[in-house]
N, C-alpha and C positions, 0 to 999 in steps of 0.2 A: 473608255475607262471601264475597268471591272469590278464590281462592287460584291464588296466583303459580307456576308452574310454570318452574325452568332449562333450558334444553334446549340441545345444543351448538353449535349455533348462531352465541349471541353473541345470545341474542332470548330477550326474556321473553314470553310466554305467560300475559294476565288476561282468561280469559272469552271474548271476541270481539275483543278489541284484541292486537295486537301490537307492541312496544315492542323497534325496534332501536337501538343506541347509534349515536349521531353522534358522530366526534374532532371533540375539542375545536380551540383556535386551537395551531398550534406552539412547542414552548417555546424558552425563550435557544439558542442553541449553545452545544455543549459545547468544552473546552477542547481547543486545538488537539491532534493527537496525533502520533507521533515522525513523521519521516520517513522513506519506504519507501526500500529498498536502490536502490544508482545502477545504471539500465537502462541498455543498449547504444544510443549514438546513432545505429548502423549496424551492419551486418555487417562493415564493414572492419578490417583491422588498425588499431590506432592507435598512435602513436607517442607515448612518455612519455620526459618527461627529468628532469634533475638531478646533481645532482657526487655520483662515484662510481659502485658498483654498484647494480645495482636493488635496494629495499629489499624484506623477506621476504609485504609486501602491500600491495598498492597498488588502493585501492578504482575500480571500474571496468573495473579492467584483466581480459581472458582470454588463454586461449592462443593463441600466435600475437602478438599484440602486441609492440612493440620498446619497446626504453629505451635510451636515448641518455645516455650519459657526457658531460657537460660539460666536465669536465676533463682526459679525454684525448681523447673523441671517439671513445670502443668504442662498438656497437651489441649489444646483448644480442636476443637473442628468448627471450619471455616462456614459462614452460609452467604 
């Protein structure tokens, strides 16, 4: 009888043969997953609007950024 030896590897070891694993065919995809937080299209300021004041977060935006009041036409800069 010839005995099997594990070794770390990832390779079996019987006698004079060596036996590495081959992957297999790749399986389904997996279900889609969240989407990552909104990156900067640029280094620029950007300008964001809407009626009223800027609201307490407004995805995308950093500092520096303006908001623009629709309704009266103030300009805020973002911090």
């Amino acid at each position: 009888m010839t005995s099997i030896n594990r070794h770390g590897l990832g390779q079996l070891i019987a006698g004079d043969v060596i036996l590495t694993p081959v992957a297999g065919p790749a399986g389904p995809p997996g279900p889609k997953g969240d989407p990552g937080p909104v990156g900067p299209a640029n280094n620029f300021p950007a300008m964001w609007s809407g009626p009223g004041s800027p609201p307490e977060f407004i995805p995308g935006a950093k500092p520096g950024d303006s908001w623009l009041d629709t309704v009266t036409g103030d300009i805020y800069e973002l911090r």
